[in-house]
Steps between C-alpha positions, in 0.01 A plus 500: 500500500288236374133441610553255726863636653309781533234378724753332736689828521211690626370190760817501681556852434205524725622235697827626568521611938309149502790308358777719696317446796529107418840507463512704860291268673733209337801653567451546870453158564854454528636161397882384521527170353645365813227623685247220459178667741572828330507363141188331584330779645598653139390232341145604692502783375545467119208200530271786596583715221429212261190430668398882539581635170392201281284269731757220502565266787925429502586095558763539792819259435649405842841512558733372765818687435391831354148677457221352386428514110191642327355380211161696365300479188293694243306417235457214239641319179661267370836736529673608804716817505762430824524830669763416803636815734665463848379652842810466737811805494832565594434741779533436859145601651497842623802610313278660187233724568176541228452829402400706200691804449340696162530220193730260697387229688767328754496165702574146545404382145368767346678368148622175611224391451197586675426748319518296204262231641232781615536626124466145387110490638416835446580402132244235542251703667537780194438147228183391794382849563487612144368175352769412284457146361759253547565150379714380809514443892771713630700299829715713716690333707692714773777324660658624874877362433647714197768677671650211593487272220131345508623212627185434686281620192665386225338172446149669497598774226636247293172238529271838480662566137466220367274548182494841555427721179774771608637637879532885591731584758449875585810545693622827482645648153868607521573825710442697395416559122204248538620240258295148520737182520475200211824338625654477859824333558523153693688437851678260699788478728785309514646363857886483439618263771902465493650281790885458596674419722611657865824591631697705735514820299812652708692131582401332185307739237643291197306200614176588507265553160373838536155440426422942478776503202318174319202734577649812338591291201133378443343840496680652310444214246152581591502867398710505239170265331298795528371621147368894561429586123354158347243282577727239754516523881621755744610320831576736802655329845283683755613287814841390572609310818843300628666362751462530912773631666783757389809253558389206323453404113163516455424136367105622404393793307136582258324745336161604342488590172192678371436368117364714273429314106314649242388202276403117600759374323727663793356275753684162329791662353546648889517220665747263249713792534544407925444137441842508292656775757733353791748649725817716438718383816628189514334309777167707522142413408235702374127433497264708247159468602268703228160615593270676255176723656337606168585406156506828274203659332576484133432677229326234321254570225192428764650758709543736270133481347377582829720846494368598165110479629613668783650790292211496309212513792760843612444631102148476576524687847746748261776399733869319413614244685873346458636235564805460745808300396590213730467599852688315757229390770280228481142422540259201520457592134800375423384158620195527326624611124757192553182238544395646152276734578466888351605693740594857562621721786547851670117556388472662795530857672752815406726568786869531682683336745411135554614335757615804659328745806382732244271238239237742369256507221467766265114581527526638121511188360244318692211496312730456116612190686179372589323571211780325259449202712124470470535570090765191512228275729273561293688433194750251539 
């Protein structure tokens, strides 16, 4: 390792049932998204972590509709590395116990991602502890919505980045080989809305417009779009209803398509492809209303720059680190990298099983993890 590697190695080496017990204490302040006093109560928590392990008091962001927002701050310069992890999960409270069972580490989480924001000021610490000098003022900004969107947060990540130097996300890596993320595909959905026209399906069947067939038409249209092996869209109709009663033409029918698109240029090309789409029946309408949550991640050359210093602060720790082709799910970092700013992703912990009862943490690669990220903090 090098000198410097070396020394943050050893600190959290030493350091290591101090972080774990972080991420414990984090973990079990269970936080649903939609659970606004429990998020908050969360949100508590991490704010005393910040303030314990690096003396830093957290500004609280209220928020009406979802948990409050923290935004805390370290350091000085006339740079400003965006760190930006989320503290709300997917798992009803009380359905995922914490516990520690030999190098494995389970609970609400654990990986996704507080884990990764515990690692995230450890890091830190490691830099403050150790007296590593650094040119910048590092802003974390923890938002309470993720799960769901960041609707309610999205608007302060995006005025937080601006003029930022670079942004970490430490999500977790891919499950499980570890692999950190430079590019993340986009998503949307898009509301099919087909109306016809009702009739007497046993007395007069022939004169209604079956608004479930003009349905059936349009999503198959809508799959059949779906590019699996390039760089296009995949679109996947994940919720399908029509019509009210069994005996009559059902004159209404929708569905939710889940978007998937790889590249920006998706988002336009997308949506002239439904502005030019009608129906198939004679007689029917059809509505396309096109939503898009987060525009991809690219693999732009800022990106990318930001993966090779991060391969190279792992060569110093004499670890590898690869990167992941495209993964599917999105992040706030795919927000970010579109306003222009260097961004990269799954930065954070080594696990399984997100989103899913059994999210652990493999212990082995805690302390590789954290140390990489202080090297790149210190570096970037």
């Amino acid at each position: 390792m090098k000198n410097q590697e070396q020394k943050i190695f050893d600190y959290l080496s030493a350091h290591r049932e101090d972080i774990i017990a972080d991420i414990i204490r984090l973990a079990s302040a269970e936080s649903p998204t939609s659970d606004k006093a429990a998020v908050d109560a969360c949100g508590k928590v991490l704010a005393s972590l910040y303030r314990e392990r690096l003396g830093l008091v957290s500004e609280v962001i209220p928020q009406t509709e979802a948990g409050d927002n923290l935004v805390t701050e370290y350091g000085s310069g006339s740079r400003t590395l965006l760190i930006v992890g989320h503290f709300d999960t997917v798992h009803p409270i009380g359905s995922v116990s914490v516990r520690r069972e030999g190098e494995i580490l389970y609970g609400p989480g654990v990986i996704d991602m507080k884990g990764g924001d515990v690692a995230s000021i450890w890091a830190v610490k490691a830099i403050k502890d150790l007296g590593i000098a650094m040119d910048k003022k590092v802003l974390f900004v923890n938002n309470s919505d993720e799960e769901t969107g960041s609707k309610c947060s999205h608007d302060l990540l995006l005025e937080k980045a601006k003029g930022a130097c670079a942004c970490i996300v430490p999500e977790p890596a891919t499950c499980p080989d570890g692999k950190i993320k430079p590019s993340r595909k986009g998503g949307g959905t898009i509301k099919i809305r087909c109306f016809g026209r009702a009739a007497h399906s046993g007395n007069n069947p022939r004169g209604g417009v079956d608004a479930n067939i003009e349905l059936a038409h349009q999503i198959i249209f809508v799959k059949d779009l779906s590019d699996y092996d390039g760089k296009g869209s995949t679109f996947s109709p994940n919720i399908i209803s029509g019509g009210k009663v069994a005996n009559v033409v059902s004159d209404y029918a929708e569905a939710v398509v889940d978007w998937r698109m790889c590249v920006p240029e998706e988002i336009e090309r997308t949506k002239n492809i439904f502005a030019q789409r009608g129906p198939v029946l004679p007689e029917a309408r059809v509505e396309f209303e096109i939503l898009v949550g987060h525009p991809p991640l690219a693999e732009n050359e800022r990106n990318m720059a930001m993966l090779k210093l991060f391969q190279e602060c792992a060569a110093d720790l004499d670890m590898k680190v690869e990167a992941a082709p495209m993964v599917g799910g999105c992040s706030d970092g795919n927000d970010i990298s579109d306003a222009g700013i260097p961004t990269i992703d799954g930065v954070g912990m080594v696990g399984d099983f997100i989103h899913n009862p059994k999210e652990q943490l493999f212990l082995e690669h805690l302390v590789p993890r954290v140390a990489m990220l202080a090297s790149f903090i210190s570096r970037v």
